[in-house]
C-alpha positions in Angstrom: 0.0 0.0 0.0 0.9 3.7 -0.8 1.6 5.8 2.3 0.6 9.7 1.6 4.5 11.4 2.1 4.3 13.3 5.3 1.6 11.4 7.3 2.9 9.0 10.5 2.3 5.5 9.8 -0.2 4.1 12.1 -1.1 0.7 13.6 -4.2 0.5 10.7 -1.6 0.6 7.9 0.4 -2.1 9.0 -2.7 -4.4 9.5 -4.2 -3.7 6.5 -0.9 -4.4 4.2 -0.5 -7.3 7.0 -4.0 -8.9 6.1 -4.9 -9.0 10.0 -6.6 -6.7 12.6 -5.4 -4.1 14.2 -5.4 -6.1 17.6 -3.2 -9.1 16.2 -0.6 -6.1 15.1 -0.7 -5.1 19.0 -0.1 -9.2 20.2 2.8 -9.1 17.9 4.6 -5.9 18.7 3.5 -7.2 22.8 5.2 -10.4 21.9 1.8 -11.6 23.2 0.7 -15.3 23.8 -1.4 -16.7 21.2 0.3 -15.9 17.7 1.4 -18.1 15.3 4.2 -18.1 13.6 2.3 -17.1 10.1 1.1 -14.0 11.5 4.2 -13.0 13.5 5.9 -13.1 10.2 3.5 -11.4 7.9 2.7 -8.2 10.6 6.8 -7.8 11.3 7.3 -7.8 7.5 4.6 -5.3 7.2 6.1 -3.0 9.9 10.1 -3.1 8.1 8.2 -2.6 5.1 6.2 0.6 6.1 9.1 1.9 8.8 6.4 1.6 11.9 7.0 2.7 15.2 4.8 1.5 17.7 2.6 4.0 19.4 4.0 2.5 22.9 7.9 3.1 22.4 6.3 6.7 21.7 4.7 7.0 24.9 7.8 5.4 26.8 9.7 8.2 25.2 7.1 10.7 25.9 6.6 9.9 29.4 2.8 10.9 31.0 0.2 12.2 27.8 -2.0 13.0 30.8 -5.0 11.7 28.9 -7.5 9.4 29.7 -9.2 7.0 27.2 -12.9 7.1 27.9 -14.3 4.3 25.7 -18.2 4.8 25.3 -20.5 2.5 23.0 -23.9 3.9 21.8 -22.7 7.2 22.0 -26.3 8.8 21.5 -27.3 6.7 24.1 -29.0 9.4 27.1 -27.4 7.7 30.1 -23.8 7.7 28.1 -24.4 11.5 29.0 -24.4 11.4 32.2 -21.4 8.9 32.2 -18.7 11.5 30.6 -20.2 14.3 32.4 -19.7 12.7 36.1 -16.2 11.6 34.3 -15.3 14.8 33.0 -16.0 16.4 36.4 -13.8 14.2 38.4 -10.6 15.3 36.3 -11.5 18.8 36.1 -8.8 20.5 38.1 -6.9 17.9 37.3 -3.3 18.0 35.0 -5.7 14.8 32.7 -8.0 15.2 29.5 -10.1 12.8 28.4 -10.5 11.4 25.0 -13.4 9.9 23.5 -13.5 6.3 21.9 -16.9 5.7 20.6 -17.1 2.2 19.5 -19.8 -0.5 19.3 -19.7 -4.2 20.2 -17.2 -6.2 21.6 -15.0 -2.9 21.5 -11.4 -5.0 21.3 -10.1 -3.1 18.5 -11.4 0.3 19.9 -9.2 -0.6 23.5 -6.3 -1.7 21.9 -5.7 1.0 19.9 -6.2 3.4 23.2 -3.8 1.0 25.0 -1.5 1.1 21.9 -2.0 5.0 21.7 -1.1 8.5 23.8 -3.2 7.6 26.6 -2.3 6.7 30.3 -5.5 5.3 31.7 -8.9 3.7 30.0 -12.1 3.8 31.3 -14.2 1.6 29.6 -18.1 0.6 28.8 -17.4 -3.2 27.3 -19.5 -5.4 28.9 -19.0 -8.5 26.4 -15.0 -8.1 26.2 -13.9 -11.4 28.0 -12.3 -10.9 31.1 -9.4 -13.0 30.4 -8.6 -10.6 27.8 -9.4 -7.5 30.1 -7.1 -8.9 32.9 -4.1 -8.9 30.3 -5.1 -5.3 29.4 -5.5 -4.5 32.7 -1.5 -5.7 33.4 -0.5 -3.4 30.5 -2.3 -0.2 31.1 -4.8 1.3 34.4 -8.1 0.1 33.6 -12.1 0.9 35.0 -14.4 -1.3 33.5 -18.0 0.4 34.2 -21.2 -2.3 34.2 -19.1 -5.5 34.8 -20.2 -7.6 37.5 -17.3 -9.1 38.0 -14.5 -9.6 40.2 -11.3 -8.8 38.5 -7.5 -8.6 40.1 -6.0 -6.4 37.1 -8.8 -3.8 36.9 -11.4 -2.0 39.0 -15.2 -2.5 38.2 -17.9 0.4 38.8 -21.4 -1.2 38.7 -25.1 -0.4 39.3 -27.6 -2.1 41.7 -29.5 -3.5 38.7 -30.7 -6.2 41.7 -31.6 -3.5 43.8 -32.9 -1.4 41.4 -34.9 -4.7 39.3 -36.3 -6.0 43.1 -37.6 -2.3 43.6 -39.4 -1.9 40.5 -41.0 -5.1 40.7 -42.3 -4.0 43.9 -44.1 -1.3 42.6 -45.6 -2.6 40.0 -46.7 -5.8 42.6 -48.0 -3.5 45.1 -50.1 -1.9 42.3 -51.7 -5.1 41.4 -49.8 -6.1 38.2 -49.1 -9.8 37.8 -48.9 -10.0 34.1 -45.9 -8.2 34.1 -43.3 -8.6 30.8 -39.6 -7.9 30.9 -38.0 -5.5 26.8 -34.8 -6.3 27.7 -31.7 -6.6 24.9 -31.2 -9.1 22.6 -29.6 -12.4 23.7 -26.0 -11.6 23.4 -26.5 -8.9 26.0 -28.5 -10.7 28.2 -26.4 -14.3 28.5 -27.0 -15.7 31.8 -23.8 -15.6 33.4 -22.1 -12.9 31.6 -22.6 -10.0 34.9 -23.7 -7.5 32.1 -25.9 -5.0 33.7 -28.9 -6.6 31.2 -28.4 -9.6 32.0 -28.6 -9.4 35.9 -31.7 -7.3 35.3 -33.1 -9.9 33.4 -32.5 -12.6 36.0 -33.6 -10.8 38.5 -37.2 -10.2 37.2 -37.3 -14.4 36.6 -36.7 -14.9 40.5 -38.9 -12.0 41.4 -41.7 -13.3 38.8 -40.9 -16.9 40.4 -40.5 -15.9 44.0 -44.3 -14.3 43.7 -45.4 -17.4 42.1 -45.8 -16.1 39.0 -43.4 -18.0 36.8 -46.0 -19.1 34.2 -46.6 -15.0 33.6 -43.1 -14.3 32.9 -43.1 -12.9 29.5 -40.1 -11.2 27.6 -39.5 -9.8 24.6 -36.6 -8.4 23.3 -35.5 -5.4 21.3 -32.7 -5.6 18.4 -30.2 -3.3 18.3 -32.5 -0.5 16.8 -34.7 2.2 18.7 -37.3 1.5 16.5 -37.9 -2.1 16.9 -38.4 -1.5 20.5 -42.0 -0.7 19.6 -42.1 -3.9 17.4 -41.4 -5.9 20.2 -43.8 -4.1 22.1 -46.4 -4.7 19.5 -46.1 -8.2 19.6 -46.4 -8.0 23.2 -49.7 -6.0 23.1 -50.9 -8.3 20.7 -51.0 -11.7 22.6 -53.9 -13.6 24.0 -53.4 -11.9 27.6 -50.8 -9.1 27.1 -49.0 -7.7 29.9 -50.8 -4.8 31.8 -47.3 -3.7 33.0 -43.5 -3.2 30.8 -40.5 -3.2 32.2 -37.9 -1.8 29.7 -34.1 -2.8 30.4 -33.3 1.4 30.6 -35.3 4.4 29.2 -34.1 4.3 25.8 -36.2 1.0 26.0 -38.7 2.5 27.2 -39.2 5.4 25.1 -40.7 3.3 22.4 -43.0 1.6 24.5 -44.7 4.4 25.2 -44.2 5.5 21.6 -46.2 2.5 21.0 -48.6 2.2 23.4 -49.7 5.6 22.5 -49.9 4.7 18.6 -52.7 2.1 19.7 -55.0 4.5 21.6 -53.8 2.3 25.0 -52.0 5.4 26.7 -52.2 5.5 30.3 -53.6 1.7 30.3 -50.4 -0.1 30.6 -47.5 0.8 33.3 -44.6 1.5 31.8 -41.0 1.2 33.9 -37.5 2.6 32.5 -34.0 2.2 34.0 -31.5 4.7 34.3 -33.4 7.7 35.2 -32.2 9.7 31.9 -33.3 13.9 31.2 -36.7 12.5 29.4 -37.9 10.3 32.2 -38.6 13.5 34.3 -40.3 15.6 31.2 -43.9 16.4 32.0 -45.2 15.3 28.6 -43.5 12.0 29.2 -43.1 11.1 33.0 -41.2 7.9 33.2 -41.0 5.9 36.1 -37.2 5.1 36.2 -34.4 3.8 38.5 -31.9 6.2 39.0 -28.2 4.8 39.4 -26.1 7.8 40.2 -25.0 7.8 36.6 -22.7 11.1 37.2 -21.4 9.5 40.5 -20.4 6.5 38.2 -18.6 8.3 35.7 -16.9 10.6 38.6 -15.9 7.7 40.6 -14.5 5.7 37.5 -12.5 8.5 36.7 -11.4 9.2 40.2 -10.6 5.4 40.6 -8.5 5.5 37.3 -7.0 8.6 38.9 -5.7 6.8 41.8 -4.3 3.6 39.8 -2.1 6.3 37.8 -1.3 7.5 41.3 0.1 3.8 42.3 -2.6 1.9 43.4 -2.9 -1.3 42.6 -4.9 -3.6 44.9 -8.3 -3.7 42.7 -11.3 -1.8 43.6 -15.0 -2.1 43.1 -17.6 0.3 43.6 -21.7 -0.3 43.7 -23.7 3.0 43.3 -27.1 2.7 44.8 -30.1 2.5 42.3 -33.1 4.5 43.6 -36.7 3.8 41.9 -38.3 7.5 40.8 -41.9 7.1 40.6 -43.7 9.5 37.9 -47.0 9.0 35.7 -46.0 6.2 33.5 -46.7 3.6 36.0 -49.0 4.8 38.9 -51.9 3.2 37.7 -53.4 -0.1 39.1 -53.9 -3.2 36.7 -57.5 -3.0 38.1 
């Protein structure tokens, strides 16, 4: 490949005239375990070919870059806000920047290139990146994952109280009289059993609640794809069965926003209860007045970026904070199922 005269060459160039990804470049320039000896050959070739310099001897050189990765997926996603503001107030004062990674997906590529680039820290939003692979990150360069239930001892975990916050909403909707209660959550991936995403707790939590109550043949969940739109498809298709649910609980308010987009379409508004997550800027608007769990999302960013703060500082024992999850009750839900 042709390399414009002038212009640094960068880890993308050498995996594209490689024929690999940018994360196999980074294994082989970490002497990492796992490549073969194919690979190793082609990506080394590529870098004598194009004269690369890998991004990490530059910071070595360089010292501190003072700036802090803050890898976010679904950027226009409304609680996302509230994550790089409460990060973004934590470092003011501070000598750090942060720098924005959107991404989406397993965000591999997205962190390597951080850990391969100018940055001293990462806080990160990957809840399907296996951990295995996060702990090596996490020897390589400070790392915050935010939303992993986990239990790491390379990185530091900031999580919700998405059993807290589930139990409490179910609560609600019990003491109201619901019982035909459905769960719009994400779509499988998100939600695999196991995995400590935030979804997927959520999800397991309503099952045992559901069950506990003695309601297990009313569970009923339906599942979004990775669309806004199709959030009132699902929600259709709830609507439309035999006995639909007189209460929905959306997996967070983005969720939730087209439920009530579709409820309304059908002339049902104000017959259903409708529950978000995440207590986002709509929730509390008058013409919308979500009933919504609010989990400090400010206090999460601020304390992943204080915690990332104090890993540059030296520590390393790993760390994990819980913010509490506190169910705001509005319109959307205060009616009975009678």
């Amino acid at each position: 490949m042709s390399i414009t005269k002038g212009r640094s060459v960068t880890i993308s160039d050498v995996a594209q005239t490689a024929g690999v990804s940018r994360a196999a470049v980074s294994k082989v320039i970490r002497n990492a375990y796992g490549v073969s000896p194919a690979m190793r050959e082609r990506v080394e070739a590529a870098i004598g070919e194009l004269g690369y310099r890998p991004s990490v001897a530059a910071r070595a050189l360089r010292g501190s870059s003072y700036r802090l990765g803050l890898e976010i997926p679904h950027v226009s996603a409304r609680f996302m806000t509230q994550i790089m503001e409460g990060a973004k107030q934590a470092v003011a004062g501070t000598p750090y920047q942060l720098v924005l990674a959107p991404a989406h997906g397993p965000e591999y590529d997205t962190l390597e290139s951080l850990a391969d680039g100018l940055v001293d820290g990462i806080i990160a939003i990957s809840p399907l990146v296996d951990p295995a692979w996060l702990e090596d990150l996490g020897r390589r360069i400070p790392v915050v994952m935010l939303g992993r239930h986990d239990h790491p001892t390379g990185y530091d975990t900031v999580v919700g109280d998405d059993i807290g916050g589930t139990r409490a909403i179910m609560t609600h909707l019990f003491d109201l009289g619901h019982r035909r209660i459905a769960h719009l959550t994400e779509p499988e991936a998100v939600t695999r059993p196991g995995s400590g995403t935030p979804h997927a707790v959520r999800l397991e939590t309503y099952r045992t609640v559901m069950t506990e109550a003695g309601l297990a043949d009313l569970i009923q969940i339906a599942r979004r794809e990775d669309v806004p739109d199709l959030a009132r498809a699902a929600t259709a298709d709830l609507l439309a069965r035999p006995e639909p649910p007189t209460a929905i609980v959306a997996g967070h308010d983005d969720i939730a926003m087209g439920v009530l987009a579709e409820i309304a379409a059908t002339g049902r508004h104000g017959e259903i209860a409708v529950t978000g997550y995440d207590n986002t800027d709509l929730a509390a608007h008058p013409l919308i007045d979500l009933t919504s769990v609010d989990q400090q999302g400010m206090e999460m960013g601020a304390q992943a970026a204080t915690m990332l703060l104090e890993r540059l500082q030296g520590r390393t024992e790993p760390r994990r904070y819980r913010a509490t999850a506190t169910l705001q009750v509005r319109g959307s839900s205060v009616r009975s199922a009678g």
